[in-house]
C-alpha positions as CSV (number, residue, x, y, z in Angstrom):
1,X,47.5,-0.3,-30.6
2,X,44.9,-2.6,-32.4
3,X,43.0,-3.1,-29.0
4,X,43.1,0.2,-29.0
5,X,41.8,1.5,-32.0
6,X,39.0,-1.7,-31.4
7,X,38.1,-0.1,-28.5
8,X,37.8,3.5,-30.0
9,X,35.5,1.9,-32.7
10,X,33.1,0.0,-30.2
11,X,32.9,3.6,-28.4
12,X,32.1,5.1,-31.6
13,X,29.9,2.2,-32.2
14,X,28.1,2.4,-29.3
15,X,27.7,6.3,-29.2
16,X,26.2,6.6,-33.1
17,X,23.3,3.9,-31.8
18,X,22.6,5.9,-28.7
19,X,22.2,9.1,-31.1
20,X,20.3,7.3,-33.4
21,X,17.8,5.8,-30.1
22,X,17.7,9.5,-29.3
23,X,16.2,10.9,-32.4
24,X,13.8,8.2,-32.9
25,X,12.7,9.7,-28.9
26,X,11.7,13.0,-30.7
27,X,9.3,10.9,-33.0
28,X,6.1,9.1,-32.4
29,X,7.8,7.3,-30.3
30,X,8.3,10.4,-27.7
31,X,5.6,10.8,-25.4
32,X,3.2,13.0,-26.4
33,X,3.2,16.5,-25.6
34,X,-0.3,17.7,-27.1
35,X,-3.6,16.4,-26.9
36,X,-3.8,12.5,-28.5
37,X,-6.5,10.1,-28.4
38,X,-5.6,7.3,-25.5
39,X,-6.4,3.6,-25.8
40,X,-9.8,2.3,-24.9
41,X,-9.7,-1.0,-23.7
42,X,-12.0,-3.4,-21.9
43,X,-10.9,-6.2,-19.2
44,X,-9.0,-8.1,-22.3
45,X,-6.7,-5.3,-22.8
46,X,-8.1,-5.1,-27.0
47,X,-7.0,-1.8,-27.8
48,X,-9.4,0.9,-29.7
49,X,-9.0,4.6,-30.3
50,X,-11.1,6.9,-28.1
51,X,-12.6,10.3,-29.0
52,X,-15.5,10.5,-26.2
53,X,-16.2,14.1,-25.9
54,X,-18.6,15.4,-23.2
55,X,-21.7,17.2,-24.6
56,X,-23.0,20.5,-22.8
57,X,-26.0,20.0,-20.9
58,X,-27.1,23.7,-21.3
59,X,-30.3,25.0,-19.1
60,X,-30.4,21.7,-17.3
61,X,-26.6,21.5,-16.3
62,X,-28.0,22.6,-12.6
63,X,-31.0,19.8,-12.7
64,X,-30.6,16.3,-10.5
65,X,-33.5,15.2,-11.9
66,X,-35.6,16.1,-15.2
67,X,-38.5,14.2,-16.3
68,X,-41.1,14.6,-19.1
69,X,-44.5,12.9,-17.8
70,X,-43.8,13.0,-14.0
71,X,-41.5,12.9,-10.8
72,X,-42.8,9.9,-8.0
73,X,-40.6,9.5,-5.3
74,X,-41.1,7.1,-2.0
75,X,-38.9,7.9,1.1
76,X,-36.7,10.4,2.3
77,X,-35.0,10.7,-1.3
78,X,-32.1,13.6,-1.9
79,X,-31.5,15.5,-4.7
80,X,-28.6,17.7,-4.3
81,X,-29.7,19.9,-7.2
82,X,-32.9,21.4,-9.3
83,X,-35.6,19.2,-9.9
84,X,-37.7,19.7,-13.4
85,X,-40.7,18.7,-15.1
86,X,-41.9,19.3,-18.7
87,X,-44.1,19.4,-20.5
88,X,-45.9,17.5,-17.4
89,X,-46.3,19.8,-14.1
90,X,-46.4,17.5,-11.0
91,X,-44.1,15.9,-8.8
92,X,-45.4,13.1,-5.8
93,X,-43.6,12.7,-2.8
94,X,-41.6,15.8,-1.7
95,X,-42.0,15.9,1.3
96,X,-40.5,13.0,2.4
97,X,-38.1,13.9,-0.5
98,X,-36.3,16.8,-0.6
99,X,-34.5,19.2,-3.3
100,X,-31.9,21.2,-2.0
101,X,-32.2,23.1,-5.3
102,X,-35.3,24.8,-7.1
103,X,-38.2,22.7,-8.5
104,X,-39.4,23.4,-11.7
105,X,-42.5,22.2,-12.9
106,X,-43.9,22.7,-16.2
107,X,-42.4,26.2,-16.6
108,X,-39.7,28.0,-18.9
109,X,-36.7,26.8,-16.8
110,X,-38.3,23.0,-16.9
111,X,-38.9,23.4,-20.7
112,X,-35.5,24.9,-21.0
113,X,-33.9,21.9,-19.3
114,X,-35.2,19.6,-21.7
115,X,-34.4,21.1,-24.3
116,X,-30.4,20.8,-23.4
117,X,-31.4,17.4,-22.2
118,X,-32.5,16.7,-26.3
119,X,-29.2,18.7,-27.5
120,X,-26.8,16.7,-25.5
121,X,-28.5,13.4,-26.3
122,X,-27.9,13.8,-30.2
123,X,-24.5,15.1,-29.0
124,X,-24.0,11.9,-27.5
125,X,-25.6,9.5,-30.5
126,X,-23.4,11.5,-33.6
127,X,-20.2,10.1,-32.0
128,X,-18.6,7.1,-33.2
129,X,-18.0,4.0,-31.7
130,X,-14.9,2.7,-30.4
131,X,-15.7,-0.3,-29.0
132,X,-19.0,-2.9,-29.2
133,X,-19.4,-4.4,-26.1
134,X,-22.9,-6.0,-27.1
135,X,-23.7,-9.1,-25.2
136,X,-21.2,-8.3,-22.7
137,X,-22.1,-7.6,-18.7
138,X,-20.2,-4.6,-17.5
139,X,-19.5,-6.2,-14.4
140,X,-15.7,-6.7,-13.6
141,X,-14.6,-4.4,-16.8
142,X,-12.2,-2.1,-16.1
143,X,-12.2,0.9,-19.5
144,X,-10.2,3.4,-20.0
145,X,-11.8,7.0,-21.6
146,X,-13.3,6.4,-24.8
147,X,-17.3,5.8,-26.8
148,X,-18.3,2.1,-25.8
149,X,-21.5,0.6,-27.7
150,X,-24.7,-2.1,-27.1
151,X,-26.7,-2.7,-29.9
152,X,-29.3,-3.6,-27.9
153,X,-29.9,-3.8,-23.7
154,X,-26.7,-3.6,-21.5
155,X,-26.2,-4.5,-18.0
156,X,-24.1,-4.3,-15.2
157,X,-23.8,-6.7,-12.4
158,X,-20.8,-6.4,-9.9
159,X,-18.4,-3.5,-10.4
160,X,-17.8,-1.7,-13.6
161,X,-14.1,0.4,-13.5
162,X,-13.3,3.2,-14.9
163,X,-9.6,4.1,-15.3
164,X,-8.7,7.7,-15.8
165,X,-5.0,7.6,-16.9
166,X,-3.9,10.0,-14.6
167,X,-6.5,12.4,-16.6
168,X,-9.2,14.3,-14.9
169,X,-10.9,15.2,-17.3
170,X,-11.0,11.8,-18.9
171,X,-14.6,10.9,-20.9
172,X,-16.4,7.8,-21.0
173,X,-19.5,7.3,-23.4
174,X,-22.1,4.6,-23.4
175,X,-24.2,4.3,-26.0
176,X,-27.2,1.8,-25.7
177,X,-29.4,0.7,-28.2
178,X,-32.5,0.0,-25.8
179,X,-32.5,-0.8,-21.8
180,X,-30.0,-0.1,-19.2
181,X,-30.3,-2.0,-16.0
182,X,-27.9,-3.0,-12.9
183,X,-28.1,-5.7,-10.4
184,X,-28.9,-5.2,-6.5
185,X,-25.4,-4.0,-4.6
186,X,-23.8,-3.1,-8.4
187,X,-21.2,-0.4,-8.7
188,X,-18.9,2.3,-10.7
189,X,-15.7,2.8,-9.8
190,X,-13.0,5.5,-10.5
191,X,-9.0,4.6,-10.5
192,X,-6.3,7.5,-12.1
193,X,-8.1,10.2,-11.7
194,X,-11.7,9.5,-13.2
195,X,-14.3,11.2,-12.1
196,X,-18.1,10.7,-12.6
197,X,-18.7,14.2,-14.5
198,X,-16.6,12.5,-17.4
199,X,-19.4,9.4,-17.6
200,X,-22.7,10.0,-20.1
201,X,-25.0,7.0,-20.4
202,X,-27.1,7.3,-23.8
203,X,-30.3,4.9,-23.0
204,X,-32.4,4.2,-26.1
205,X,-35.7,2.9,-23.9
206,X,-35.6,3.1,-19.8
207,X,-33.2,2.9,-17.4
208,X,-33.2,1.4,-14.2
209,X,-30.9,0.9,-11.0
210,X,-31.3,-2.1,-8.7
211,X,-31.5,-1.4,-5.3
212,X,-28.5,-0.4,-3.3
213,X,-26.8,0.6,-6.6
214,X,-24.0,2.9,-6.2
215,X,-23.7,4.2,-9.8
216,X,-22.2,7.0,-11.5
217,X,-22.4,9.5,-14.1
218,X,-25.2,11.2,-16.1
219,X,-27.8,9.4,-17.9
220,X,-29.9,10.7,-20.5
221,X,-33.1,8.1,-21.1
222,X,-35.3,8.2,-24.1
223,X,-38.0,7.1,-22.2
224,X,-38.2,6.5,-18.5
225,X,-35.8,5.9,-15.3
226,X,-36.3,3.9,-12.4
227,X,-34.7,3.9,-8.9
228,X,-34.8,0.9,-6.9
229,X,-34.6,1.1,-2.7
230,X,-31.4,2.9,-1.7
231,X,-29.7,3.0,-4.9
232,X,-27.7,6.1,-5.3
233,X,-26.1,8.4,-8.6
234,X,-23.1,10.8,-8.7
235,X,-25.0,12.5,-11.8
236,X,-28.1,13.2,-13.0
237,X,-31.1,11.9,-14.1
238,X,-32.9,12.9,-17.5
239,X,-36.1,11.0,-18.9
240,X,-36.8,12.5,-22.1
241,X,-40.4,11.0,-23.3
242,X,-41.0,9.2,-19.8
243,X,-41.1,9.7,-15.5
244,X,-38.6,9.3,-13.2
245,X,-39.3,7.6,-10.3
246,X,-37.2,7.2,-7.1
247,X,-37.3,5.3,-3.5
248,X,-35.2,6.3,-1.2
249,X,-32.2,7.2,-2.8
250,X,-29.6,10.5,-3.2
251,X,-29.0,11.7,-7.0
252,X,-26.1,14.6,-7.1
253,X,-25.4,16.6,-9.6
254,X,-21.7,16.4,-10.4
255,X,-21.3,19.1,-13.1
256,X,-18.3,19.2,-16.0
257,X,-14.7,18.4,-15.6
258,X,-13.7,17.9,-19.1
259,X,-14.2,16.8,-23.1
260,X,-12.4,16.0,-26.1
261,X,-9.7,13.1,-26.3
262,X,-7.6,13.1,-23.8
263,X,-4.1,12.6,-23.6
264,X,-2.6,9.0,-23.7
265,X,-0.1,7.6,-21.0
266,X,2.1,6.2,-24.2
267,X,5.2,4.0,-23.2
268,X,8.2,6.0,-23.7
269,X,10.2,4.5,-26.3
270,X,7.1,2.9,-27.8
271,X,5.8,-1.0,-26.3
272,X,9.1,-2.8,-25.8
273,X,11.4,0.0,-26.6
274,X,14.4,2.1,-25.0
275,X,13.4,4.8,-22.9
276,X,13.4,8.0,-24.6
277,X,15.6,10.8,-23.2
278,X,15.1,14.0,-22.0
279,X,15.6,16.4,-25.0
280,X,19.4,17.4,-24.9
281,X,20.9,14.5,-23.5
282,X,21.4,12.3,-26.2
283,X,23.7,14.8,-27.8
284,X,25.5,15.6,-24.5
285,X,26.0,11.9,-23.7
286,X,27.1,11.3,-27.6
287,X,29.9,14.2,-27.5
288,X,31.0,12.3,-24.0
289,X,31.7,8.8,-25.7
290,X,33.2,10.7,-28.9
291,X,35.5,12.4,-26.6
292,X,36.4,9.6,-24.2
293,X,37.5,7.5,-27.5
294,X,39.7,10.6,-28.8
295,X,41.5,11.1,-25.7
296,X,42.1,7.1,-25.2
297,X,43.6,7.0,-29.1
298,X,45.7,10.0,-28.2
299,X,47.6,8.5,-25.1
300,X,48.3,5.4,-26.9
């Protein structure tokens, strides 16, 4: 009888833990079923919040390319969009260059542009930071959505990842004090579901790509932006105060897919926990034990 009733109590025991596992599952420990900011983190795993949120780009959401002073391009250059000018008016090099879009030069739709060029900029420069990576080459990062900051230049050699968590419409901002500029053969990369509409670059001089750059996303210069030989962009170019000026090179406008913080791929149970369980269960599983121990006690 006493191995028994020992048994009954370890039952018992065991089925008032699993309750109490069970409603810690339906706390912050549950995964999330609403919008919550993920973690940001770069190649060391140092954890931030994120709360990137995509601007609009208003009247120059269909532009490749828009540039203030002037548009020089050398080779047989694609832009797979509208190409703008203003307040300047002239554009070198199309031929060999071609626009499979409309170009605008110094007129309302050009003026237009820049001015949602200037709105999304300021956008871009109002949101915190989440992480400083001053100092610190972009090449062999991978980063998860979030605002990631340089005081001064940055720079990218090798391959920069992005990781989308499984999140489409995941956001990545870069914020840079002054220069943005990538070595020969340098690239961005997408893994879970990142995408380059998702990727801003906030450039507080000039940008430029080294050649045979495959980059990605849409950057939005103060000044100027340069395209070495054969370097490529999944986004578009905007030059506020400054030209653009390409060389053989295809620039694609890539359009929204998203904003806002985006959902986090939280552990379930929390970082070293017991896996939560699916609501319902704990209760049907707890009522199981209770009952297994009654009828045990009752044939003995």
């Amino acid at each position: 009888m006493r191995s028994v009733l020992r048994f009954t109590a370890a039952v018992l025991t065991a089925a008032l833990a699993l309750a109490n596992t069970a409603c810690g599952s339906k706390s912050s420990q549950r995964t999330p079923t609403g919008p919550q900011p993920p973690a940001a983190v770069d190649s060391g795993a140092q954890g931030v919040t994120a709360m990137a949120v995509a601007p609009s780009l208003g009247a120059a959401g269909s532009f490749a390319v828009v540039a203030s002073s002037t548009v020089t391009n050398t080779g047989p250059t694609v832009l797979n969009g509208d190409l703008g000018v203003s307040p300047g008016n002239t554009a070198t090099g199309f031929p060999p260059g071609t626009v499979t879009g409309t170009t605008h030069l110094g007129d309302a739709n050009s003026l237009a542009a820049q001015g949602g060029v200037t709105t999304a900029f300021n956008a871009l420069g109002s949101q915190a930071c989440n992480l400083d990576l001053t100092g610190t080459d972009l090449g062999g990062l991978t980063l998860t959505p979030g605002v990631y900051c340089f005081s001064s230049s940055a720079q990218l050699t090798g391959t920069l990842t992005l990781n989308g968590l499984g999140n489409a419409g995941s956001v990545w901002v870069f914020k840079i004090g002054s220069t943005l500029t990538t070595a020969s053969g340098s690239s961005v990369a997408f893994i879970n579901g990142g995408q380059a509409c998702g990727v801003f670059w906030r450039v507080g001089s000039s940008a430029t790509l080294g050649t045979a750059t495959n980059f990605a996303g849409n950057v939005l210069a103060q000044a100027s932006i340069s395209l070495n030989t054969g370097a490529n962009n999944s986004g578009a170019l905007f030059a506020r105060t400054g030209a653009v000026t390409l060389d053989t090179n295809v620039v694609s406008v890539v359009g929204s897919c998203g904003s806002g913080p985006q959902p986090s791929p939280t552990p379930l149970g929390g970082p070293g926990g017991v896996p939560a369980l699916p609501h319902g269960m704990e209760w049907a599983l707890f009522a199981i034990l209770v009952g297994t121990g009654t009828y045990l006690l009752r044939r003995h």
